[in-house]
DOTORGU-626653 format. One record per residue (C-alpha): x, y, z; residue number from 0. Coordinates in pm, 1 decimal. Layout:
% DOTORGU-626653
      east     north        up  num
         X         Y         Z  NUM
...
This chain:
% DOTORGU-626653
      east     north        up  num
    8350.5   11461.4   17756.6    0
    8253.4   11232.6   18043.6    1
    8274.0   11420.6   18390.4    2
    8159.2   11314.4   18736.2    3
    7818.8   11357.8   18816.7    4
    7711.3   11683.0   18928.1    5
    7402.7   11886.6   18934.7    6
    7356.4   12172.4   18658.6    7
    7332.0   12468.8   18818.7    8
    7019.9   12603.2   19007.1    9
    6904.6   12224.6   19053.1   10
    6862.4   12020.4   19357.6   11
    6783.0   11675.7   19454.8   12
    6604.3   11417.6   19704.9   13
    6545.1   11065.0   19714.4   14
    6397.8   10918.2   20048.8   15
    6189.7   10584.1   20175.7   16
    5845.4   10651.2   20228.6   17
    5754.9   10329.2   20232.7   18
    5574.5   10215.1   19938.0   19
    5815.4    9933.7   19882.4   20
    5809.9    9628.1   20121.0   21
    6160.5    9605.5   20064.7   22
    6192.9    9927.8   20274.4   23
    6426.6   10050.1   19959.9   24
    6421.1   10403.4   19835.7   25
    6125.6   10470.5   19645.1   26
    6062.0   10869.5   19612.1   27
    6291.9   11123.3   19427.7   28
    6245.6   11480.3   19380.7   29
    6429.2   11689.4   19117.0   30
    6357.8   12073.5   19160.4   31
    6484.5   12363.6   18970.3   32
    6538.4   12678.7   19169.0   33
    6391.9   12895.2   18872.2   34
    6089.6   12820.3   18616.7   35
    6263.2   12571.1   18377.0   36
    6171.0   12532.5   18029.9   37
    6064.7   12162.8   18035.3   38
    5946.5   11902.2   17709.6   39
    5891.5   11588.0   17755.1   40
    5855.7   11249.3   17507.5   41
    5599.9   10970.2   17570.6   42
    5518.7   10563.5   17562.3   43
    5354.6   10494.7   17269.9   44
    5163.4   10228.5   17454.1   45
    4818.5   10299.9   17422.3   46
    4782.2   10197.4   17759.0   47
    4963.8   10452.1   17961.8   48
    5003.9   10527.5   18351.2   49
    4778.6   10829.2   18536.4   50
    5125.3   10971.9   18566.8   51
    5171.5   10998.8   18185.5   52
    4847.9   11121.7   18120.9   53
    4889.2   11456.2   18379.3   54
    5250.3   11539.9   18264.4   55
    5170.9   11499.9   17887.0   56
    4925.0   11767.4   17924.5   57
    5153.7   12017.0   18095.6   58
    5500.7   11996.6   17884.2   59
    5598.5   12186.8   17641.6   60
    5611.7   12471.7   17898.0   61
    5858.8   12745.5   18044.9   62
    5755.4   12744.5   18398.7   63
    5844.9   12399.6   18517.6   64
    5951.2   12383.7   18889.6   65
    5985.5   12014.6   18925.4   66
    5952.4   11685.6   18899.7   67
    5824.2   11419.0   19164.9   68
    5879.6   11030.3   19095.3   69
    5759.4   10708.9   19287.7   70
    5882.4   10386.1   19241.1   71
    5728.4   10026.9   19341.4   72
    5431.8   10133.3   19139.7   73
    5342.7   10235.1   18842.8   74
    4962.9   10390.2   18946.0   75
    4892.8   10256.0   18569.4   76
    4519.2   10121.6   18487.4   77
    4355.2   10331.9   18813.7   78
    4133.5   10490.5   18620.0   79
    4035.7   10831.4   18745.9   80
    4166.7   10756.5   19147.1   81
    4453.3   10710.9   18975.3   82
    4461.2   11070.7   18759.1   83
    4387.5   11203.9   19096.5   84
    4590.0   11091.2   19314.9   85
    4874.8   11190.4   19037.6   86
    4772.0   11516.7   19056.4   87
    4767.3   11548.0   19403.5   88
    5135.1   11424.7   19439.5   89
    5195.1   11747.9   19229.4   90
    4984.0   11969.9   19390.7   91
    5139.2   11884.9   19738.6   92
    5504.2   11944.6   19570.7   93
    5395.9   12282.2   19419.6   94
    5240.7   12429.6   19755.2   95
    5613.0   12384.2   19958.7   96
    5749.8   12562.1   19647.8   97
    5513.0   12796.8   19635.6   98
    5449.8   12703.7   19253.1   99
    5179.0   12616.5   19034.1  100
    5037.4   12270.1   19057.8  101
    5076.2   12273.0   18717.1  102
    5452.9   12381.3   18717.1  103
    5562.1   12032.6   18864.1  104
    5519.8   11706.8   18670.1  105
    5502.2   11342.9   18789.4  106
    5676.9   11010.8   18693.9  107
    5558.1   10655.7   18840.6  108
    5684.2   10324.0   18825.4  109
    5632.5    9947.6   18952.4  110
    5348.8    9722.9   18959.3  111
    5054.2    9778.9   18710.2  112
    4697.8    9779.5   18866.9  113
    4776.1    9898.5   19206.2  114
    4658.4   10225.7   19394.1  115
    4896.3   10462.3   19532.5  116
    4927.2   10448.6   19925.5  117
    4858.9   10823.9   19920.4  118
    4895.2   10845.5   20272.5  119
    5279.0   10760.3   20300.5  120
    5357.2   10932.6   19960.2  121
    5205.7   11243.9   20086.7  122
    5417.3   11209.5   20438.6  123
    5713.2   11174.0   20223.3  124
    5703.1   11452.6   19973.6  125
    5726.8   11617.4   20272.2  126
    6007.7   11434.0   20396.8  127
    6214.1   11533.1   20063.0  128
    6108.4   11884.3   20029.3  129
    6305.2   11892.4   20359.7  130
    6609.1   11678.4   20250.6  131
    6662.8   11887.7   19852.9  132
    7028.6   11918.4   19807.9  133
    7250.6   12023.9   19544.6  134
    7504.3   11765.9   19661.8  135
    7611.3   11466.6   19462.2  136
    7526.5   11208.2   19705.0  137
    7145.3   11366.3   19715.5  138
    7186.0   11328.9   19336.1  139
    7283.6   10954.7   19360.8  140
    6975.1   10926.2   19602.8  141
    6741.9   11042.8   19356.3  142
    6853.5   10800.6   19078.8  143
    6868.8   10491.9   19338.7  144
    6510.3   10640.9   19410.2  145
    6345.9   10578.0   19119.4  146
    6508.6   10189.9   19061.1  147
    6269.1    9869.6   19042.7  148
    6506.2    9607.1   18906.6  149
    6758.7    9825.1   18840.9  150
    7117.4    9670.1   19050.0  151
    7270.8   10065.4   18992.2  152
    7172.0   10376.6   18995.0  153
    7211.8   10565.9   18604.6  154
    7348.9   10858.1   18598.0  155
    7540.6   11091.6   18345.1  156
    7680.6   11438.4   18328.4  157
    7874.7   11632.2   18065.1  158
    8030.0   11962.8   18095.4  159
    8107.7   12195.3   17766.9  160
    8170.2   12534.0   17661.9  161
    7923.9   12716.1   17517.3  162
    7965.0   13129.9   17435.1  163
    8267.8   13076.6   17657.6  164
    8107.2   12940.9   17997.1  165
    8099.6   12631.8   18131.7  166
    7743.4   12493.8   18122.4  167
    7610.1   12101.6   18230.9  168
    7353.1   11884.3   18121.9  169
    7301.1   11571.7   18359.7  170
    7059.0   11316.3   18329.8  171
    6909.9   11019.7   18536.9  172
    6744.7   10708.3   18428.7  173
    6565.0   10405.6   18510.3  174
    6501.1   10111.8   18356.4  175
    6588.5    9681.0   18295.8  176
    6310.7    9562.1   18180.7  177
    5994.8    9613.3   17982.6  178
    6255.8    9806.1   17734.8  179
    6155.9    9814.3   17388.6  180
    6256.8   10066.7   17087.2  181
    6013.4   10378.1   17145.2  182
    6051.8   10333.1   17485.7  183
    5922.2   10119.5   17756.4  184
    5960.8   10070.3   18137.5  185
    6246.0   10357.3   18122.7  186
    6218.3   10698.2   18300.8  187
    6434.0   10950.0   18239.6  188
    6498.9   11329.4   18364.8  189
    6776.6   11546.9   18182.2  190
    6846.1   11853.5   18352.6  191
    7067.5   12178.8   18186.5  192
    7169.2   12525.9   18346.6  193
    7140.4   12635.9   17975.8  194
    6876.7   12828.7   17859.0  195
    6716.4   12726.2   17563.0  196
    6354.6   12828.6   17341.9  197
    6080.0   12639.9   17427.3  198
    5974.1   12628.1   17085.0  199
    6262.2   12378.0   17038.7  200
    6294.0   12207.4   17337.3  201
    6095.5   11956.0   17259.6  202
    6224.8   11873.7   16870.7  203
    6579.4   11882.9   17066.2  204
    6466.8   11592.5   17306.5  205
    6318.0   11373.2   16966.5  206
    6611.4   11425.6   16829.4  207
    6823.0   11296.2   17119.3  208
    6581.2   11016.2   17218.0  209
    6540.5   10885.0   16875.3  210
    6920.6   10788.3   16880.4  211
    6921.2   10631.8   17271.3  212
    6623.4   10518.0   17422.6  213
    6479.2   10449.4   17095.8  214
    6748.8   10218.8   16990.6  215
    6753.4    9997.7   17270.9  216
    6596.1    9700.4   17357.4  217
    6535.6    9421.6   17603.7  218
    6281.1    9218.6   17549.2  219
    6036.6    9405.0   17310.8  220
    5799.7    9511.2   17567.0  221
    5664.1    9897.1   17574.0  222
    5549.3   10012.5   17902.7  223
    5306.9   10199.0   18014.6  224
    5513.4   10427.5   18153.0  225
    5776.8   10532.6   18004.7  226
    5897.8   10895.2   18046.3  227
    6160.7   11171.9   17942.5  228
    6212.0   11496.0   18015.3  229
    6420.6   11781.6   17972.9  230
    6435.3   12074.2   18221.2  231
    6642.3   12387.3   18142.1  232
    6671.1   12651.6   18383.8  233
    6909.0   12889.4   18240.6  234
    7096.4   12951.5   18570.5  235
    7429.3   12951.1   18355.4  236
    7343.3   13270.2   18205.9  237
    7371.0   13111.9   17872.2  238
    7087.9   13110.6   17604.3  239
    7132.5   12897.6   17262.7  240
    7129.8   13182.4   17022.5  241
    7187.2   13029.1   16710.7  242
    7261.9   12754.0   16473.9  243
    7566.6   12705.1   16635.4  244
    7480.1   12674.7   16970.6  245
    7196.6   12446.0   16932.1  246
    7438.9   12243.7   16693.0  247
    7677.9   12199.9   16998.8  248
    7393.2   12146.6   17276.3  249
    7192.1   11894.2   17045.2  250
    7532.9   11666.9   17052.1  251
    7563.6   11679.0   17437.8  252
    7199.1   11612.9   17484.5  253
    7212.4   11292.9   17249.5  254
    7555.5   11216.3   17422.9  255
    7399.0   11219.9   17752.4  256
    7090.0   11019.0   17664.6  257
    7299.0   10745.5   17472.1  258
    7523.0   10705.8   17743.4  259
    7189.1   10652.3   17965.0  260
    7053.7   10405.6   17731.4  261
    7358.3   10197.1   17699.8  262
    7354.7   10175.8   18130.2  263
    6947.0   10026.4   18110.3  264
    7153.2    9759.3   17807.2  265
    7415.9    9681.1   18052.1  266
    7176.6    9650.9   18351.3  267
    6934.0    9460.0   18164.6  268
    6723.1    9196.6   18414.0  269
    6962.9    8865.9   18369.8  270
    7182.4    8999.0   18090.2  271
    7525.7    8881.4   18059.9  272
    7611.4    9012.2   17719.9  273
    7573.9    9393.6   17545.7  274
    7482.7    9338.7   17214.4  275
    7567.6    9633.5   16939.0  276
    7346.8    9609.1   16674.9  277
    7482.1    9814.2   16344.1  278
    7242.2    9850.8   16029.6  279
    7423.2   10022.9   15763.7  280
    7362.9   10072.4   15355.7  281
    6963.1   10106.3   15336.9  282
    6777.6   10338.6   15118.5  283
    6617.4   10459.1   15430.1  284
    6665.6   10511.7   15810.1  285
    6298.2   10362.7   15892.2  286
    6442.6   10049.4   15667.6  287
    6758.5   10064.0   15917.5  288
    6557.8   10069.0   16267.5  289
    6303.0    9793.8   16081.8  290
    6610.0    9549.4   16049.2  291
    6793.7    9629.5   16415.9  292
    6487.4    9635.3   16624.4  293
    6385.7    9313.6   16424.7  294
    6720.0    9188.4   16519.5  295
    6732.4    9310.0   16876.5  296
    6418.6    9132.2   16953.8  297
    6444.5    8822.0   16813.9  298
    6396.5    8559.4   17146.6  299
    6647.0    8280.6   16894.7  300
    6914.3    8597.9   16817.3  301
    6919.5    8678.0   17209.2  302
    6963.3    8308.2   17312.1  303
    7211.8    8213.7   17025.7  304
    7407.7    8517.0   17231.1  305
    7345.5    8355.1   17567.9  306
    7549.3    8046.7   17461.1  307
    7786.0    8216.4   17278.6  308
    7683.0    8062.7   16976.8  309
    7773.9    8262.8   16635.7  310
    7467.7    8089.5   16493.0  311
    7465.5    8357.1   16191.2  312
    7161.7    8190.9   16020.6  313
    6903.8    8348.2   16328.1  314
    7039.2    8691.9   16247.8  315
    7003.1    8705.7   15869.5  316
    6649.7    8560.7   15883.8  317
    6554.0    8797.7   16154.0  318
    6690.8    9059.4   15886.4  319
    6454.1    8867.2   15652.5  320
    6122.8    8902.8   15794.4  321
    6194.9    9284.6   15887.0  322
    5965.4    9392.5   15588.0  323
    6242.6    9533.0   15471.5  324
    6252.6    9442.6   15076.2  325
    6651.1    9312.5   14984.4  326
    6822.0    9010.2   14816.0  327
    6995.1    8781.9   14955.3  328
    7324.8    8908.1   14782.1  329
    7235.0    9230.0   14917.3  330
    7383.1    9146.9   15246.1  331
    7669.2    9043.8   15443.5  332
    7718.0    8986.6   15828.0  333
    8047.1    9082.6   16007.6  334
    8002.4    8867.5   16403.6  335
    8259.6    9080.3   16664.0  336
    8475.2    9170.3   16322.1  337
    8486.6    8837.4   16165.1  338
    8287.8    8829.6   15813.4  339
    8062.2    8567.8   15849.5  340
    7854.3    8587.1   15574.6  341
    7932.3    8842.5   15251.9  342
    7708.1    8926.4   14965.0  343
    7450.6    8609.5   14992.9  344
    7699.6    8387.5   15061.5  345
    7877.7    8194.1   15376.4  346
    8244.4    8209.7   15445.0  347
    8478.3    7971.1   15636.8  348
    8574.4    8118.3   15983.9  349
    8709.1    7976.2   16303.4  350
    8379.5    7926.7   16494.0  351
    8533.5    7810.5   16833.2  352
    8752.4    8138.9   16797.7  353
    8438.7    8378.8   16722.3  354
    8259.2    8179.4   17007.1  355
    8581.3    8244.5   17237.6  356
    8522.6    8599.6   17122.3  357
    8207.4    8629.8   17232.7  358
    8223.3    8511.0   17586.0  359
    8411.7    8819.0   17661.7  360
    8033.2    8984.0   17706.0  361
    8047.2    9220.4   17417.9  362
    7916.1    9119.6   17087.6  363
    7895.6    9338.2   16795.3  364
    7657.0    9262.5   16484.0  365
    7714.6    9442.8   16164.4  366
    7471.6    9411.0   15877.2  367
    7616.3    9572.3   15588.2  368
    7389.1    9598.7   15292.9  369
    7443.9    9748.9   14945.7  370
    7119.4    9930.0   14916.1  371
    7156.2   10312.5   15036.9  372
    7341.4   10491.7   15259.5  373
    7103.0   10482.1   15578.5  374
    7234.1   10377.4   15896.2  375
    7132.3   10310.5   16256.6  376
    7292.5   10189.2   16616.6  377
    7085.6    9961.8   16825.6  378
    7166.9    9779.6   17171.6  379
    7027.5    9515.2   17290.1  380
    7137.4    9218.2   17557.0  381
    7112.6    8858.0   17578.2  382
    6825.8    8647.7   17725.6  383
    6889.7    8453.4   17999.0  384
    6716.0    8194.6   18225.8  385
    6743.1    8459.1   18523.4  386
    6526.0    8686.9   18324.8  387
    6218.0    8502.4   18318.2  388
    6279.7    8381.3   18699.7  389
    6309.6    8766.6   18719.1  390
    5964.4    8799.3   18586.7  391
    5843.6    8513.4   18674.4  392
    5795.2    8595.6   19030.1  393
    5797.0    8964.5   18951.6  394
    5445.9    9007.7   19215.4  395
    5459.4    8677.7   19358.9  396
C-alpha cells in the first residue's frame, strides 16, 4: 500500500548546500545505514559513463555497504582519471567519519558533463552532513531535494508490509527529468529496506524491479552517463527472506516502489504537460513488446501529436511499424484514451473533437493490441513541448 515516507529502519539521512551549485540550492545527500547493508546496484548502458559509475560498479554486489554519498550540479562524467579520483575520495572521506571501509560506501553524481568536482567544498560538506544524519522525515525529504537538477519535486516512495508477521519498509528516492531513456538515463535512484535479504539475489531482485520502472520510461530517448540504482538492505527489522514466499512478496514491493518512482521522473518530465501510458499487448515475445513501446515512446511526431492534443493515430501505428517488430497490418488495432481508433488493419469512425477533448485532461493512454502472442509490456512516456528544448537549450548557458 502507499504510506508516508519514512525511513526503513536503521537508516538515516542528510542533504545540505555545499555549494557546488550557483544557484546556492541543495546539492549533497547522504544515505547511511547504521549496520553493513547488503547493497546491488544496476547500471547506464551508455558506454560513456561518469567516474562515479565506474567506482560503485566495482564495489556492488556486496554485504558490507555503509553508505551512499551523492552530488548534484555535476555529473564528474568524462574527467578521466582526476575524475575516478576525486570519486573515490568523496568515499573515502565518508567511510573515515563512519569508521568504515572506503570501499563500504558508494558514490552517485549528477549535472553538467565535462566538469571537475570542486573537491574543496564537497569535502567541507561531507562533513557538514555527517553532522546533520537524521532518521527524520524532513532529513529524508532533504536528501531527495539534494540530489535534483531539473527536477521541480523531490521523489520519494515508501511502502510498508508484513512479512513473517513484522512490519518491514522499503523506501526509495529518485532523480531524474531529463536525459530519460528505457535502460536508464539521467535517473538516480537509492532503495533502502530494513529487510534482510541474500546477497546472492539482491541483485537479480533489483533487474527484476528495474526492468518494469525505470526501464519502461522515457523522455526523450537519451541514456546518460550516469544513471544509477541501488538497493541497500540492512536487516534491522529482524526479518530475513527465507523462502519462495518471502521473496515472492518482497519482489512485488520492490517493483511497486520503483514503478511508483518512475512514473514521478514521467510526471516531472522537463516541459511535460501530458503522462503518456504506453500498453503493448499480444506479441510472441516481451523483447517484441518493449521494441514497439519504446519505439512509440520516443517518437519526436507521437510526443508532439500529444502536445496538441491531436489523436493523429497514423504517427503511432507507423512508429509501431518501423519497431523491427515483424506483424501485418491486420495484426493490429489502436484503442486512443478507450476509444478504438483503429481495429484489425483498418480505421473506424470516432468523434475526434471528443477524443481530443479527452486528451487535454493530461492523461493519455495508448493501447496497441495485437493478435500475435500473449507478451505484454507498460511504458510511460510524456509529451514534448517547446519549454523542453528552451530547457535544454540554455541548459549551461
Amino acid at each position: 500500500m502507499n504510506a508516508e515516507e519514512a525511513l526503513p529502519l536503521g537508516f538515516q539521512t542528510a542533504g545540505i548546500t555545499c555549494g557546488i551549485k550557483v544557484s546556492g540550492k541543495l546539492d549533497l545527500a547522504l544515505f547511511v545505514s547504521d549496520f553493513p547493508a547488503v547493497a546491488a546496484g544496476v547500471f547506464t548502458q551508455n558506454r560513456v559513463v561518469g567516474a562515479p559509475v565506474i567506482v560503485t560498479r566495482d564495489r556492488v554486489p556486496s554485504s558490507t555497504v555503509r553508505a551512499v554519498i551523492i552530488n548534484s550540479g555535476n555529473s564528474n562524467a568524462c574527467t578521466g582519471e582526476r575524475g575516478i579520483s576525486d570519486a573515490r575520495l568523496m568515499t573515502a572521506l565518508v567511510a573515515e567519519r563512519l569508521n568504515a571501509r572506503e570501499e563500504d560506501v558508494l558514490v552517485c553524481s549528477t549535472g553538467v558533463i565535462g566538469k571537475f568536482l570542486p573537491m574543496e567544498k564537497i569535502s567541507s560538506g561531507i562533513r557538514d552532513a555527517l553532522q546533520k544524519l537524521s532518521d527524520e522525515t524532513d532529513h529524508l525529504r532533504l536528501a531527495a531535494q539534494s540530489i535534483m537538477t531539473t527536477d521541480t519535486v523531490e521523489k520519494i516512495v515508501t511502502r510498508h508490509f508484513e512479512l513473517r508477521g513484522k512490519r518491514v519498509t522499503i523506501t526509495g528516492v529518485c532523480k531524474g527529468a531529463a536525459m530519460i531513456a528505457p535502460n536508464m538515463a539521467t535517473m538516480l535512484s537509492v532503495v533502502m529496506t530494513d529487510v534482510q535479504l541474500p546477497m546472492g539475489v539482491a541483485t537479480d531482485m533489483l533487474r527484476a524491479a528495474v526492468n518494469r520502472s525505470f526501464n519502461c520510461i522515457s523522455v526523450e530517448g537519451h541514456t546518460s552517463t550516469s544513471d544509477t540504482v541501488l538497493l541497500l538492505a540492512n536487516g534491522a527489522a529482524e526479518v530475513e527472506c527465507r523462502d519462495a514466499a518471502d521473496l515472492e512478496r518482497f519482489q512485488a514491493n520492490l517493483s511497486e516502489v520503483c514503478m511508483e518512482l518512475s512514473r514521478k521522473i514521467i510526471r516531472d518530465a522537463e516541459g511535460a504537460k501530458h503522462f503518456v501510458t504506453v500498453n503493448v499487448q499480444g506479441l510472441p515475445s516481451e523483447a517484441d513488446a518493449r521494441k514497439i513501446a519504446k519505439a512509440v515512446c520516443d517518437s519526436p511526431l507521437v510526443k508532439t501529436a500529444v502536445t496538441g492534443n491531436d489523436p493523429n493515430w497514423g504517427r503511432i501505428v507507423s512508429a509501431a511499424g518501423y519497431a523491427g517488430v515483424p506483424f501485418h497490418e491486420p495484426d493490429l488495432s489502436l484503442i486512443l484514451n478507450g476509444v478504438v481508433i483503429y481495429e484489425a488493419g483498418r480505421p473506424l469512425d470516432y468523434d475526434e473533437s471528443a477524443l481530443s477533448n479527452s486528451m487535454k485532461s493530461g492523461m493519455v493512454t495508448i493501447d496497441l493490441q495485437f493478435r500475435l502472442g500473449k507478451a505484454q509490456v507498460t511504458y510511460w512516456t510524456c509529451d514534448l513541448t517547446a519549454e523542453y528544448i528552451h530547457l535544454n537549450a540554455d541548459y549551461t548557458t
